[in-house]
C-alpha positions in Angstrom: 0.0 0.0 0.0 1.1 3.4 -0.9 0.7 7.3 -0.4 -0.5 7.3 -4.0 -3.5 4.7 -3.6 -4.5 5.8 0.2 -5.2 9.6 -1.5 -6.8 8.1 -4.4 -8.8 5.5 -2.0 -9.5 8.4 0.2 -10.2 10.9 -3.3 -13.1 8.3 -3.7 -14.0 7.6 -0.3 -14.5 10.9 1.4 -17.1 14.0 0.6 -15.0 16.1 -0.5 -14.1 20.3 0.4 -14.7 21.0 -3.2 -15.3 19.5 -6.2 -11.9 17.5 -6.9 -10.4 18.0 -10.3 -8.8 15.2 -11.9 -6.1 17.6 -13.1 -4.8 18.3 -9.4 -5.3 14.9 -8.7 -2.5 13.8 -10.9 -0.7 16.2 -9.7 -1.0 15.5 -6.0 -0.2 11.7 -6.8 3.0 12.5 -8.4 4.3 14.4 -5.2 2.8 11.4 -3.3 5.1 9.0 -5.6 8.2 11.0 -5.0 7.2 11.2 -1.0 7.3 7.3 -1.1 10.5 7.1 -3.1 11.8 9.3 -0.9 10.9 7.1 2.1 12.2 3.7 0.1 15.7 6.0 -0.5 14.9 5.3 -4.3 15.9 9.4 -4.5 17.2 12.3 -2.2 16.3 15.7 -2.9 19.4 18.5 -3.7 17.3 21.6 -3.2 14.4 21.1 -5.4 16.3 18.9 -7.9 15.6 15.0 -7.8 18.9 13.0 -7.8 17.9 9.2 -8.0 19.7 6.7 -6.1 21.2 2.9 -7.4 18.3 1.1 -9.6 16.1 -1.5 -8.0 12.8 -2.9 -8.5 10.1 -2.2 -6.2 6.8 -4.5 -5.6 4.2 -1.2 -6.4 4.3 -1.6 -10.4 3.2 1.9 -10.5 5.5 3.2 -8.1 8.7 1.3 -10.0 7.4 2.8 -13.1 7.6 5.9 -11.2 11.7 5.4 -10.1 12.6 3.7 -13.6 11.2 7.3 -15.2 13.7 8.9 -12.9 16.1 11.8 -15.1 19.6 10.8 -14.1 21.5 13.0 -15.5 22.8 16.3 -14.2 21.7 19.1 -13.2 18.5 16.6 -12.5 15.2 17.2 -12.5 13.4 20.0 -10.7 10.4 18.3 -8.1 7.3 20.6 -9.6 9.2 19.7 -13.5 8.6 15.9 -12.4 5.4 16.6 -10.9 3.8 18.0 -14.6 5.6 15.2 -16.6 4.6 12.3 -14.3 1.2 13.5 -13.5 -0.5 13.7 -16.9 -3.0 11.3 -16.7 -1.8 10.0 -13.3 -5.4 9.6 -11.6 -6.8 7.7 -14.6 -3.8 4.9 -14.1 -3.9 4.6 -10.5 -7.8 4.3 -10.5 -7.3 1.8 -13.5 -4.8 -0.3 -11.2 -7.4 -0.3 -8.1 -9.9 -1.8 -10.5 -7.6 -4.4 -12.1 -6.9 -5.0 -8.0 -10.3 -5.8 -7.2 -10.0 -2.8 -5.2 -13.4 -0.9 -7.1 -16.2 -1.6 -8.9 -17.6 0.7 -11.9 -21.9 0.5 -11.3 -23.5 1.2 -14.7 -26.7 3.4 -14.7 -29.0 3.4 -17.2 -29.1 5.2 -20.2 -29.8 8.4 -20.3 -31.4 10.1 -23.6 -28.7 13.1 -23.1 -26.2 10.6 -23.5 -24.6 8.3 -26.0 -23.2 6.1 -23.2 -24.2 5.0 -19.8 -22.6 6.9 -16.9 -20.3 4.6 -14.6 -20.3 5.5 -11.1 -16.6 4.0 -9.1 -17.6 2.8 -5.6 -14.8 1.4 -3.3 -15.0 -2.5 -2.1 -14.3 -3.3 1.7 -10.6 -4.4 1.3 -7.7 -4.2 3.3 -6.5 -1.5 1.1 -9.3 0.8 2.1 -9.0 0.2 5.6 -5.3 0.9 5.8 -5.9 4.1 4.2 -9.0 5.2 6.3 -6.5 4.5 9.2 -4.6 6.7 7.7 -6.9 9.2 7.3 -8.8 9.3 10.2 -5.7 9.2 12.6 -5.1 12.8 10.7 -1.3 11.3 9.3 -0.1 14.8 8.3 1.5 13.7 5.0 -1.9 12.2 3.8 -3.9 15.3 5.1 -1.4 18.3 3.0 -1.8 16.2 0.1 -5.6 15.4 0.7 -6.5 19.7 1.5 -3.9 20.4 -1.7 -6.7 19.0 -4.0 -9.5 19.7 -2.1 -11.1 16.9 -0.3 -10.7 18.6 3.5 -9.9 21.8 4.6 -5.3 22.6 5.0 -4.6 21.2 8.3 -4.0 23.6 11.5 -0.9 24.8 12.6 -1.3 22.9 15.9 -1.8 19.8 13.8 0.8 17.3 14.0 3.9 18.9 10.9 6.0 17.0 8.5 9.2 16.7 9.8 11.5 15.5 7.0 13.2 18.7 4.6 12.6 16.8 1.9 8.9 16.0 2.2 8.0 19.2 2.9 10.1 20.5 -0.3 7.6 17.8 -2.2 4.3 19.0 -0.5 5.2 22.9 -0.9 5.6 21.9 -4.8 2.8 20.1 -4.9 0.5 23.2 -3.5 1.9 25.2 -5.6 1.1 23.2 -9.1 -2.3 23.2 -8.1 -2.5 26.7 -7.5 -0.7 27.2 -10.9 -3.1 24.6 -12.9 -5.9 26.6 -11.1 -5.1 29.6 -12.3 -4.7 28.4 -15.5 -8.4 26.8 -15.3 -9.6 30.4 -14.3 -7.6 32.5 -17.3 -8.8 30.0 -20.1 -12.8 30.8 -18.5 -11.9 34.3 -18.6 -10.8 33.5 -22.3 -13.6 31.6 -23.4 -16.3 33.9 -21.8 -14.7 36.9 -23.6 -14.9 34.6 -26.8 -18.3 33.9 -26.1 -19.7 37.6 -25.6 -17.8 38.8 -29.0 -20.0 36.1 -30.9 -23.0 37.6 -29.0 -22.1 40.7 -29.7 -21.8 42.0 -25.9 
């Protein structure tokens, strides 16, 4: 079990802040990846700049895709650089992988006249998986909870909540807050963009 599937598990398990945008998502994963490979000493962190350790496989497929896609040449890879190249698309493989797991189940509803397709709704199974990560969750783990408010689903933690300790993690975390603010921003400009579009065919 890994940071990456206990905020996805916990993505699809909890009511959500705000509406959670698959974008961020990604994003938020790919810290989460680096966080782990941090912890397995697959990678240190000089600065902001990911230097990868000696190659091994490890038993998350995802995650050892993750280390194998590691730059290792100098001057290295910046963490919020890896972040945009890893993430694209992230949440859509991880939620794949749960599902080829056993770990959720896609309910069909029925069809709807608006539609060309039936909507699929994902719904978690009880699995050990889910209860690590609402463990996880509910004992407020502070890595689990940064990541989990960077995208939306609670509220940024206190400051008299329990801190992330390690330089490195918090380097990751701090990057990862700050891509989503970034993609966010770039959500709001392209609205800004297409409503101007909009009123100029309308003649406003």
């Amino acid at each position: 079990m890994t940071t990456p599937q206990d905020l996805l598990i916990v993505a699809l398990d909890v009511e959500p802040s705000r509406p959670v945008e698959q974008g961020d998502l990604s994003l938020a994963l790919a810290g989460a990846e680096l966080i782990d490979l941090i912890d397995t000493q697959a990678l240190t962190l000089d600065d902001d700049r990911i230097v990868p350790t000696a190659r091994w496989t490890l038993a998350d497929r995802l995650l050892d895709e993750a280390a194998s896609s590691l730059v290792r040449q100098m001057p290295y890879e910046s963490v919020e650089d890896w972040m945009w190249r890893r993430g694209r698309g992230l949440s859509s493989a991880y939620l794949a992988a749960l599902e080829t797991e056993g770990q959720v189940t896609r309910q069909h509803g029925r069809w709807s006249p608006a539609r060309t397709a039936r909507t699929a709704r994902t719904t978690l199974v009880d699995s050990p998986a889910r209860r690590h990560a609402a463990d996880r969750w509910t004992s407020g783990e502070p890595v689990l909870a940064v990541l989990a408010a960077a995208v939306g689903i609670r509220e940024m933690p206190a400051e008299d909540s329990p801190s992330v300790v390690d330089d490195a993690v918090e380097t990751v975390l701090a990057a990862v807050n700050n891509a989503v603010m970034e993609l966010d921003a770039v959500r709001q400009r392209r609205a800004i963009e297409d409503a101007a579009f909009d009123n100029i065919w309308r003649g406003d």
